[in-house]
C-alpha positions in Angstrom: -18.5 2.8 13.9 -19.1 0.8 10.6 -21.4 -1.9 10.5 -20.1 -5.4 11.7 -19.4 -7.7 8.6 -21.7 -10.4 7.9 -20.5 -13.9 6.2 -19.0 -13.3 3.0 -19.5 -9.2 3.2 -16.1 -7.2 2.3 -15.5 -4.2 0.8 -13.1 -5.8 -1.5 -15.2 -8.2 -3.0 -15.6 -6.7 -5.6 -12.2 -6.3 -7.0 -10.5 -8.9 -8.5 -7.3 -10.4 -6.7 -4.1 -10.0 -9.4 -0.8 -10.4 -7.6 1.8 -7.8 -8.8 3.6 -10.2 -10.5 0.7 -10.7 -13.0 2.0 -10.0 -16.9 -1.6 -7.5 -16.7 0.6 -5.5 -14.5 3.8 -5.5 -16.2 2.8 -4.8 -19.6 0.5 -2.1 -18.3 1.3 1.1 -20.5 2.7 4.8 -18.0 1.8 8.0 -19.1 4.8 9.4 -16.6 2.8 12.2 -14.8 5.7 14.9 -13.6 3.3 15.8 -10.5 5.2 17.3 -7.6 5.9 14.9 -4.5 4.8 16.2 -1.3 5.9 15.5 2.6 3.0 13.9 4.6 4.8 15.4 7.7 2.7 18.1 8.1 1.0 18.3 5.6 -2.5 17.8 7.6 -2.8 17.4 11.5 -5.2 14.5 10.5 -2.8 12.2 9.6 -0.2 11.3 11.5 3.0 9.7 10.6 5.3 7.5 12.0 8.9 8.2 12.2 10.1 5.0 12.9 11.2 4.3 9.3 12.5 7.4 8.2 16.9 5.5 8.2 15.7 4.1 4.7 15.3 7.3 3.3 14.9 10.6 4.6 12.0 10.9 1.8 9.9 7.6 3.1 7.2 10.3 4.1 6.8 11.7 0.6 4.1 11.1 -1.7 2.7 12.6 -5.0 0.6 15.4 -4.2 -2.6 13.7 -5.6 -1.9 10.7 -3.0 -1.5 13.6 -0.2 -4.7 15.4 -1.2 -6.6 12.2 -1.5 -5.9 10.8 2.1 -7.0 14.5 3.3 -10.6 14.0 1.5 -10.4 10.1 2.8 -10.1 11.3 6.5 -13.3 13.3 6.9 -14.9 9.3 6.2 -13.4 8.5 9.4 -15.0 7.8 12.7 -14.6 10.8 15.0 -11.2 10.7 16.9 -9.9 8.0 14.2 -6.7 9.3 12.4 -4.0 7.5 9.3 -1.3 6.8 11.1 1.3 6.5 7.7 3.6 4.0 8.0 5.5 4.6 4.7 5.3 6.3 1.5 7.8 7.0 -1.0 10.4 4.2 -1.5 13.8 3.7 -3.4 14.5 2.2 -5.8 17.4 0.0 -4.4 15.8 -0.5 -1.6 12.7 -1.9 -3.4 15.1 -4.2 -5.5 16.9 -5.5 -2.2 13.7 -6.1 -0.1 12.3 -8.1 -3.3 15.2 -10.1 -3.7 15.4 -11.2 0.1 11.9 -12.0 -0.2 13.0 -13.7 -3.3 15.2 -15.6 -1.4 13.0 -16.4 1.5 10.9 -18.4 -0.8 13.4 -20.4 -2.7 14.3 -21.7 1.0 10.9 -22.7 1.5 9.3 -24.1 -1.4 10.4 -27.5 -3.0 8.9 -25.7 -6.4 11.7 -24.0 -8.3 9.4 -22.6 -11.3 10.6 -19.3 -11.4 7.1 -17.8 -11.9 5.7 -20.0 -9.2 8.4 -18.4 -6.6 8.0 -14.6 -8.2 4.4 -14.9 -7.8 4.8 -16.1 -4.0 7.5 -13.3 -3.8 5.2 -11.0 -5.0 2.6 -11.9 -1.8 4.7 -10.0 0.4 7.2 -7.2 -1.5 6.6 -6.3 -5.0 8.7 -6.7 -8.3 11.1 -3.2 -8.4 9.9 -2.9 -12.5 6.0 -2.6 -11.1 6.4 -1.6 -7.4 4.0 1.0 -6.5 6.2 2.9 -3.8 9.1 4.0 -5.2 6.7 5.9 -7.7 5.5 8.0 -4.8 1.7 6.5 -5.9 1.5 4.0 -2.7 1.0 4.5 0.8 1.3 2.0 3.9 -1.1 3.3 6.6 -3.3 1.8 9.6 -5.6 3.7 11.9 -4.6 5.6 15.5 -7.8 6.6 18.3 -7.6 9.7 19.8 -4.7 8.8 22.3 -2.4 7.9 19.3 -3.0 3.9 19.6 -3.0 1.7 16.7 -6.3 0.1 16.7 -6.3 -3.7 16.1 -6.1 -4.7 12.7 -5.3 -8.4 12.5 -1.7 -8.4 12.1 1.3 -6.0 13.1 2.0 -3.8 10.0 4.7 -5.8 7.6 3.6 -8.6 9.0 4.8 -12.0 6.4 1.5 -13.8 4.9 3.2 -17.2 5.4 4.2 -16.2 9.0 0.7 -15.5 10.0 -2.1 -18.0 7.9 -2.3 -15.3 5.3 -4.1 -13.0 8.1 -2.3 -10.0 6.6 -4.5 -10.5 3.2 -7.4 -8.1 3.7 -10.4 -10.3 3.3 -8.7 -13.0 6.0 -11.3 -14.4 8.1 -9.0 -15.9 11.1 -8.9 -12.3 12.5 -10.9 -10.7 15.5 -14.4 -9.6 14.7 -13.3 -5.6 15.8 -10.2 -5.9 13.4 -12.7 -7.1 10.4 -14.3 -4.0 11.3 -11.6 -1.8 11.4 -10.2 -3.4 8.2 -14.2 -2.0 7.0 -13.2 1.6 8.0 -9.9 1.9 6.6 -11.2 0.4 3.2 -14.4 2.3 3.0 -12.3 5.9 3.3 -9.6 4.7 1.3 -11.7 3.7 -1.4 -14.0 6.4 -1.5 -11.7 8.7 -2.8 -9.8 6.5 -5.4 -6.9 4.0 -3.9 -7.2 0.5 -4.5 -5.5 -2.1 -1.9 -3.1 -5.4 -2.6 -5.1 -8.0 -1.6 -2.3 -9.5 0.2 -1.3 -6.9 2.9 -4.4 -5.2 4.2 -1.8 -1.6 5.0 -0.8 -1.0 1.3 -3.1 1.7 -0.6 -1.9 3.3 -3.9 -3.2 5.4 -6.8 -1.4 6.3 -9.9 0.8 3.2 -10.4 0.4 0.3 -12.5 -1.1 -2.0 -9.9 -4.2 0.7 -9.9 -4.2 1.2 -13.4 -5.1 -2.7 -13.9 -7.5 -3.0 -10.6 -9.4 0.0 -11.9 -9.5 -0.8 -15.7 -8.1 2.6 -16.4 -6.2 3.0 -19.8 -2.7 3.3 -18.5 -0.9 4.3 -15.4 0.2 7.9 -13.9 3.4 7.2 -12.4 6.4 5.7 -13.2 9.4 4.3 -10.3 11.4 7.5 -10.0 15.0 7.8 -8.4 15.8 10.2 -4.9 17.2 12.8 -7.8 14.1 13.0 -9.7 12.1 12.9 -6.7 14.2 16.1 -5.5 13.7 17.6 -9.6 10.1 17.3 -8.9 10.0 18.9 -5.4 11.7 21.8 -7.0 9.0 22.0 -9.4 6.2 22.2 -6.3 
């Protein structure tokens, strides 16, 4: 078990907090990697993933094969008997624009500030612009952490869970959480980030690597992936 967090201790302390609606993320240059996607079902006994989404696409559990190999190396920093339980992976395109613009939408209702960048940005807490969006790129991965029995340990929230709906608790850093789900939040981020992902501040489940969010959270010089359609997700299966 990982150590208990002291005051002001988080493994994401370190990284700065950029929502994705950030211009650093948008004008972040891809150098469109044509890496195969991969289906997490199966792929290793370790993880484990949940079918309960798989009606918005029948390719939710794919991934790029870097992602895939990456959450293989990130489970041997688990606690014996702790597994990924993945929640969602690959997401399209239209269903990344709709989600956006009912969270969109959701905001307008609630906010008495009608600057368009102030309601993007508080959009952007919860579903990602469709132009940066790390899913649909195949680089992003939404995952918590099963015991040996195959129950989700306690992280703080319920996966999806709205920021506004729950004191920001989903952000990863939120201190209004359970000691044990501080801890577990430890765990998933120390495996996660050993091998490379970086998470959205704002929803503790969301891990990517390759996309332009990553890009700018990890300095590199330009992203890996680029959004891709179901067709040229199948194109690059073909290529596997």
């Amino acid at each position: 078990m990982a150590k208990p967090l002291q005051e002001g201790d988080s493994f994401m302390k370190e990284l700065r907090k950029i929502l994705m609606s950030d211009p650093l993320v948008f004008t972040m240059n891809v150098h469109p990697s044509q890496e195969p996607f991969v289906d997490l079902v199966n792929f290793d006994p370790d993880i484990v993933v949940d079918p309960s989404l798989s009606n918005r696409s029948r390719y939710f559990s794919f991934v790029r094969l870097s992602v895939a190999n990456k959450l293989s190396l990130a489970k041997k920093l688990l606690p014996k008997g702790i597994r990924f339980f993945i929640k969602e992976g690959y997401r399209p395109l239209h269903i990344q624009q709709r989600a956006f613009e009912r969270a969109l939408q959701r905001v307008k209702e609630n906010s008495s500030n009608r600057d368009l960048d102030h309601l993007m940005a508080e959009a952007s807490k919860y579903v990602a612009p469709p132009d940066v969006a790390p899913h649909p790129t195949g680089g992003a991965v939404d995952l918590t952490l099963i015991d040996a029995n195959g129950i989700e340990l306690d992280l703080g929230t319920p996966y999806d869970a709205i920021p506004q709906e729950t004191d920001n608790a989903t952000f990863f850093d939120a201190t209004n959480i359970s000691t044990q789900a501080m801890q577990n939040r430890q765990i998933l981020a120390h495996a996660l980030q050993s091998v490379g992902f970086v998470n959205y501040f704002t929803e503790w489940w969301h891990w990517s690597y390759g996309d332009r969010y990553w890009a700018v959270m990890t300095n590199a010089d330009h992203a890996l992936y680029h959004p891709v359609s179901e067709q040229e997700l199948l194109n690059l299966l073909q290529k596997a």
